[in-house]
C-alpha positions, 0 to 999 in steps of 0.5 A, a space after each residue: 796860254 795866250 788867254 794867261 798872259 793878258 790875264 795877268 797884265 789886266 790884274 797887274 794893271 787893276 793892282 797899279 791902278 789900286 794902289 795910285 788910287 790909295 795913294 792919291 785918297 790917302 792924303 785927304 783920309 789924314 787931313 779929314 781924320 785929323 780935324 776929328 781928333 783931340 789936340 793930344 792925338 794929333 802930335 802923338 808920336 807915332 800916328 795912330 793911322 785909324 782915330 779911336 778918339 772922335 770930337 768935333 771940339 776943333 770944329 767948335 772952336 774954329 766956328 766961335 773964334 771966327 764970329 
């Protein structure tokens, strides 16, 4: 019984722990994944949370108006 008790608060520790992660990563998965998409799906409503369009086209115009 006493083995149980530790047991489950390191798995609830490593789930918190889990979660917090996800949260922190998520911010920067939705600005990279945004800098690959079209203009179109950027400002489609709703979000898609996973890209199926990738370009580099932002890249390239950010490079050419720059120089």
């Amino acid at each position: 019984m006493n083995q149980i008790i530790p047991r489950f608060k390191r798995i609830g520790l490593y789930l918190m722990a889990m979660a917090i992660g996800i949260l922190c990563f998520f911010p920067f998965y939705w600005i990279i994944s945004l800098s690959f998409r079209p203009k179109s799906a950027i400002f489609k409503m709703p979000p898609n949370i996973i890209s199926t369009s990738f370009t580099l086209d932002n890249y390239i115009q950010a490079f050419n108006e720059n120089n």
